[in-house]
N, C-alpha and C positions, 0 to 999 in steps of 0.2 A: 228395478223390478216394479211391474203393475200390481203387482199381487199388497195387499197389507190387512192388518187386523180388521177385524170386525169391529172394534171401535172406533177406530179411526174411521172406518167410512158413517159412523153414526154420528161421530164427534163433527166432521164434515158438511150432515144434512141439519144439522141442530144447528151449529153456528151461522150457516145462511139462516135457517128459519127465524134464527134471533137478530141475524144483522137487518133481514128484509122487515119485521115487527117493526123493531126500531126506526128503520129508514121509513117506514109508509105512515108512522105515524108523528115523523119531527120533519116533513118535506119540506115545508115553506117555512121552518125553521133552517135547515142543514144547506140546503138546494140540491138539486141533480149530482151536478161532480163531486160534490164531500159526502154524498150520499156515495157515490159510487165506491169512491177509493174506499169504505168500511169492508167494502164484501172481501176486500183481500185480506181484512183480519182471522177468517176461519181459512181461509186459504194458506198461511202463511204457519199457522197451527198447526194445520194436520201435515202439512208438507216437511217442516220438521221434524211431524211427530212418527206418519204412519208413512211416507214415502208417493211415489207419484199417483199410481192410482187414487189412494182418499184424495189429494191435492187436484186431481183434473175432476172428480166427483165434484169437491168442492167449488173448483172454477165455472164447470156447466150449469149449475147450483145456481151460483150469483152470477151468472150471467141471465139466466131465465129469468130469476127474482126481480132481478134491475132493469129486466126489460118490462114483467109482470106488474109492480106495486110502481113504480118509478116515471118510467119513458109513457107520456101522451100518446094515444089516451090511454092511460092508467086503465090496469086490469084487463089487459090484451096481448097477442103477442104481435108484435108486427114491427119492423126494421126501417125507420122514416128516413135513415142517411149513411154516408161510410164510416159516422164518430163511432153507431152503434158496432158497428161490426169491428173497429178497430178496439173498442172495450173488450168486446169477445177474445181476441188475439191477445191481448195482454195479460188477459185472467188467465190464459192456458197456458202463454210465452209465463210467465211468474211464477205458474203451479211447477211445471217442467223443470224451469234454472233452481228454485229453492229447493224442489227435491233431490233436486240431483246433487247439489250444495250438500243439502244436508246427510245425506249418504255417506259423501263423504268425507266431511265430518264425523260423522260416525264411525263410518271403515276406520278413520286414523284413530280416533279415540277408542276403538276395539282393542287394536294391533297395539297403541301403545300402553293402554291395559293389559294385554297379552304377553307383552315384553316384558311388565313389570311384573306380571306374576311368576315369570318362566327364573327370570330375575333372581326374586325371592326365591323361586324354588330351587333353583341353583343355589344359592346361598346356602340355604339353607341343611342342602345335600351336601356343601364341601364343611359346613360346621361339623355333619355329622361325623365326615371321614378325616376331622381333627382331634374330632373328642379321645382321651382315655388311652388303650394300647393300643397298638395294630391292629393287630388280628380282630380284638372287641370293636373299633371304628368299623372296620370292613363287612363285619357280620351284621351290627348296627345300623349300617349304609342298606346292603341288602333287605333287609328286614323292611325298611321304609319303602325300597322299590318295589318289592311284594305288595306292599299296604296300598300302595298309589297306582300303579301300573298292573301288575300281574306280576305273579310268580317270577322272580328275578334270580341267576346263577350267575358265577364264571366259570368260562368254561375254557382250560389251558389249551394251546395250541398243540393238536396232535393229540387230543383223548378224543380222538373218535370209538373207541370202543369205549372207553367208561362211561360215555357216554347212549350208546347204541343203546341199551335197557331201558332207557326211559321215554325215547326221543321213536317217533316215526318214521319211517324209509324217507319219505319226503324233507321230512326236518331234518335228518341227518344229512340228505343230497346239500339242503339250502345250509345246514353248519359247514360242511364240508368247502361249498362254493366261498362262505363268508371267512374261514380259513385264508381260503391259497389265494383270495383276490382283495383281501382287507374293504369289503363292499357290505353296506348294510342288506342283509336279504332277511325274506321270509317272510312272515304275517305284515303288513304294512307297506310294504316297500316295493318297489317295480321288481324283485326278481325274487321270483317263487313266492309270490301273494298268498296262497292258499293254505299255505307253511300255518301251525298252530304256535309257531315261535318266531322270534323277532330276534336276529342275532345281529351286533353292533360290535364292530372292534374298537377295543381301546385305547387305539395309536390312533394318533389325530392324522396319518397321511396312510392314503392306500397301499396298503403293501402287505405281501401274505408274511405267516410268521406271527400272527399276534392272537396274543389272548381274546375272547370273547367274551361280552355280555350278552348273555340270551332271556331273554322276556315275554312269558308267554303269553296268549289271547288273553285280553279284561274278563272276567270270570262273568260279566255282564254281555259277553258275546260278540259284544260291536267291532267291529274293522278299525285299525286304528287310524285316525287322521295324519297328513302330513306334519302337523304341527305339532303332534304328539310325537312322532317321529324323528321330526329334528330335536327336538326336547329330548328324549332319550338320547338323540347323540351327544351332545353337549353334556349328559350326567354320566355318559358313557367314559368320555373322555376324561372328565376331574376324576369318574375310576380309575383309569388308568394313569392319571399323574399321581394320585392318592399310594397307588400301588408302587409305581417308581421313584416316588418320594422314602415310600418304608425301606424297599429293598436298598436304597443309597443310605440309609441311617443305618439298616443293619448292619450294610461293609463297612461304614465307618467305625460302627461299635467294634467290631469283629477286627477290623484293623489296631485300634487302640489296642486290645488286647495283646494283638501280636505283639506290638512296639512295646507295650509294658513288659510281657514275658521274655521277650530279647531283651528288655533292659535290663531286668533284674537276672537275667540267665548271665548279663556280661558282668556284671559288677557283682553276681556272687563267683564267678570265675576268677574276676581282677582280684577279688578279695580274699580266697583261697590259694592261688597261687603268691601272693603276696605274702599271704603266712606262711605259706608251706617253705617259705624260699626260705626264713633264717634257721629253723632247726636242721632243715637238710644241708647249711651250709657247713652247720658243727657237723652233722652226720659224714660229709664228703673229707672234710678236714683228719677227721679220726681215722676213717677206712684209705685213706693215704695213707698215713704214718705206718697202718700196720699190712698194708697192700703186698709190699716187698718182703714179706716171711710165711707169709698168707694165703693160700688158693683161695680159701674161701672170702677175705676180706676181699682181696682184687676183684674174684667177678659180681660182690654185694657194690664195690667202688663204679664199676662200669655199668652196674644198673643204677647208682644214686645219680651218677650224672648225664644217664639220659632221663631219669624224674626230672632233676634241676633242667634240661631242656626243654623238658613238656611244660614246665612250669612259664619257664621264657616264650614258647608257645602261643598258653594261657593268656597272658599278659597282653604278646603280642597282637591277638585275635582278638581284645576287649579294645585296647587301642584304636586298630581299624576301626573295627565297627562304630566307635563314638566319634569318630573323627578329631579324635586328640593328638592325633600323629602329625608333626611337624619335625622334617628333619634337619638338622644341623648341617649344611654341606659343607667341604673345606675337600682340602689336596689327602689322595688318600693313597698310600703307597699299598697294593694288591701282594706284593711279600709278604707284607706283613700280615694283612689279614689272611689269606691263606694260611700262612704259620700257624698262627690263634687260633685258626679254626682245628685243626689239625690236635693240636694241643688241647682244646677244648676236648676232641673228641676222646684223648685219652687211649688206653686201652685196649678199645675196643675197635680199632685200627689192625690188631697186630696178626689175627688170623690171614690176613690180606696179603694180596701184593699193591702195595697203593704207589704209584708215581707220579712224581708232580714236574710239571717245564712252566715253571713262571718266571722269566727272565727277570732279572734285578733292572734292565734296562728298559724296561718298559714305561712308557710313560705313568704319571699322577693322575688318577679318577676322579670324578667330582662325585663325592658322595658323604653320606653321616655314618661315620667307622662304625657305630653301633650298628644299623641297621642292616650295614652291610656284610660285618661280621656273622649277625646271623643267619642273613637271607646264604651265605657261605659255606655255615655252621651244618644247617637244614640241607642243603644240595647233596653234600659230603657225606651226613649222617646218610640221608638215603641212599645214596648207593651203597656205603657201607653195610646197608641193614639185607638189601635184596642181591648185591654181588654175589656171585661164586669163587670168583675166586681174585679179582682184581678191580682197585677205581685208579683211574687217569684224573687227574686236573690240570689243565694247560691253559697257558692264555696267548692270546694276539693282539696288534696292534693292526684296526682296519678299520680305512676311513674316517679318521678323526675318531674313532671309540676304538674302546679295547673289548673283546668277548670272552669271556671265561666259560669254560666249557668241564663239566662234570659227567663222566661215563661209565658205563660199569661194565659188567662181561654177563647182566642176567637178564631174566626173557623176555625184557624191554614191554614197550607199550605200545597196542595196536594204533593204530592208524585214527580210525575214530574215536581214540578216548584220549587225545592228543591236546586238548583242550579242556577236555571235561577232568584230567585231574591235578586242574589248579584249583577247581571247585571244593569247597570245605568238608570233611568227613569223607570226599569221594573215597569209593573203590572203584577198582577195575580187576573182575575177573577173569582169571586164565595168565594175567600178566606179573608182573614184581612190584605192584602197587597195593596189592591185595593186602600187606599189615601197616602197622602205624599208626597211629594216631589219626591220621587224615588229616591233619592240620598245618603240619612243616612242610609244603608244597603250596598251599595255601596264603600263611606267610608269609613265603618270600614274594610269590607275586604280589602280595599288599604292596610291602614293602618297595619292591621295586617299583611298582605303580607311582608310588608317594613321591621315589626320588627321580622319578623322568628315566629309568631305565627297563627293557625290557628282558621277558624270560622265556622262555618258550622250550617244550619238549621237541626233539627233532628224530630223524632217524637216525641210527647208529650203524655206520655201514661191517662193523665186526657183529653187530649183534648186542643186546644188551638197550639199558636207554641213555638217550644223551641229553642234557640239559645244558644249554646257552641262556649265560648273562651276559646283555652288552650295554658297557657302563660309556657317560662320553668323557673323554680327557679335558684334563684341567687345564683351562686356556688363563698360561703365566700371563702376567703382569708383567711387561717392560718396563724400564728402570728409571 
């Protein structure tokens, strides 16, 4: 720029004035040429200082000077060769490169003071939004951007009306735009300038969907600068990591919780049914003995041992969930278990017509007798519980497994809840899934999960529902 301070152009005529004093009165001490080179000492001053114009002031200065007190005969202006004129070229070639040197120099040392303050202030914006609770950082935060910039909000994706009260036709178009296109608009920006708000999203990539910073004009009126601009986006953005930092601590916190309260929900479950199990064991013992003279003991006996079930249940369902289940597998003859289960059930068999085809000649399952006695236990009970009037249990041998199949004669399960009631506490209404615990369906899919077997509800072509277990056979050892 030509353009510089009023000092500098004074600082300019004074240092010639002083270098020419000097030089007219040390001549026949200094001589002509170290007299000359001095006039580029105000030259090289203000070209630093004030930029080109003081700097060629300066140059035309001591050149006149040097040809005025200096060059024969002294006290005249008049050009006797080409050294003079080539003097003249060098003072203004000199004024020219230093100033322009110096610029920029300066430009750099602006920008990287600029950098460092943006810097700091950055810094200083993400201290904020570390200090204390959430919610008190975030208000915290806000509160400094009001004090430094203007009036600062967020403004959630999709409150164009809570917003509409406060905001202009024009402000709302330019929120609405910074919305669905994740683009800085508004006061400042190339789109919709004349906007009294400055809205900036808080996702660092373009894309609609995102919360907003809105920032209103400097109360001081001015238009805001680029650099003020990008400065906002950058304090914009540690908003928005500052905010998805919180909301990822909440879920965690929130998360703990759950994991706590399902912990202590399984282990006071394990721990309840673990007591419950020995007095109901004397309670099952005694209502046996007097079952056979008894209506009333028999059907208090057929209720204690489907408690003692729910109990087995309980147990079962804390197991899963902690992942303590580990099963024992070995050769497991399916008569047998059938039979146990059967027998387990007691009682409460007898309204029924229940029929069983498990051939003795079937082959040996791989499975842990316990867990499969119940997952057995649980199929059986249910049909028993929702039957009308008969259960089937039959098994096959296919395909290197064997399936055992449980069916009953009641109003089966629709189509899409086919799935959904291996789910824990499920119901299904309208269907014969509707009572029970919700949990002995549940169970056994653990269970069979655990042991590499599966279970699955199917259609039941009489009507009613069907349950398929297919276990794989035990591959004997040769001798």
């Amino acid at each position: 720029m030509m353009r510089g301070d009023p000092v500098s152009y004074l600082l300019a005529l004074a240092g010639v004035a002083i270098v020419a004093a000097i030089t007219a009165a040390w001549l026949p001490v200094l001589g002509v040429a170290s007299s000359a080179l001095l006039f580029l000492l105000p030259l090289l001053l203000v070209a630093a200082r004030g930029g080109v114009g003081p700097a060629l002031v300066a140059a035309a200065g001591g050149a006149l000077a040097y040809n005025f007190f200096l060059l024969p005969p002294r006290y005249t202006f008049r050009i006797h060769g080409v050294d003079n004129l080539v003097s003249v070229l060098v003072l203004f070639s000199v004024a020219i490169v230093t100033s322009r040197l110096a610029a920029a120099l300066k430009a750099r040392q602006a920008d990287a003071a600029g950098r460092a303050e943006a810097n700091a202030e950055a810094a200083q914006f993400a201290g904020l939004l570390g200090q204390g609770k959430a919610a008190s950082s975030l208000d915290g935060a806000l509160d400094w951007l009001g004090r430094t910039y203007g009036e600062a909000r967020i403004i959630p994706f999709g409150a164009l009306l809570q917003a509409e009260s406060s905001l202009s036709t024009l402000d709302l178009s330019a929120l609405a735009w910074a919305m669905h296109n994740g683009d800085v608009t508004g006061h400042g920006s190339s789109i919709m300038p004349a906007a009294e708000w400055t809205f900036l999203p808080l996702s660092p990539r373009r894309q609609s969907g995102t919360d907003l910073l809105a920032v209103a004009r400097p109360m001081s009126g001015a238009t805001r600068s680029e650099l003020e601009l990008a400065q906002l986006q950058a304090l914009a953005r540690l908003l928005g990591q500052a905010r998805d930092r919180i909301a990822l601590e909440e879920e965690r916190r929130e998360r703990e919780r759950l994991e706590d309260r399902d912990a202590f929900r399984r282990t006071l479950l394990a721990a309840l049914a673990h007591d419950f199990r020995t007095p109901l064991t004397v309670v099952t013992g005694e209502l046996t003995k007097l079952a056979p003279g008894d209506e009333g003991a028999a059907h208090a006996l057929v209720e204690a041992r489907r408690l003692d079930r729910m109990m087995d249940d309980l147990i079962g369902a804390a197991r899963i969930e902690s992942g303590a289940l580990t099963p024992q597998m070995e050769a497991v003859d399916l008569v047998d278990i059938v039979a146990d289960a059967r027998t387990a059930l007691g009682d409460g068999t007898e309204r029924l017509r229940m029929t069983q085809d498990v051939s003795a000649t079937l082959p040996l399952v791989e499975a842990d007798p316990v867990l499969l006695r119940h997952i057995v236990v649980n199929l059986v009970d249910n049909g028993v519980r929702h039957a009308r009037s008969k259960v089937e249990v039959s098994a096959r041998e296919r395909n290197g497994s064997v399936d055992l199949t449980v069916q009953d004669d009641g109003p089966g399960i629709p189509d899409q809840d086919r799935t959904r009631i291996f789910e824990r506490f499920a119901r299904v209404d309208g269907s014969d899934r509707s009572g029970g615990s919700g949990l002995g369906l549940a169970i056994a899919k653990g269970f069979a999960d655990v042991m590499g077997m599966t279970i699955k509800a199917e259609e039941n072509g009489e009507g009613g529902a069907l349950f398929r277990l297919t276990m794989p056979v035990r591959k004997m050892k040769g001798p």
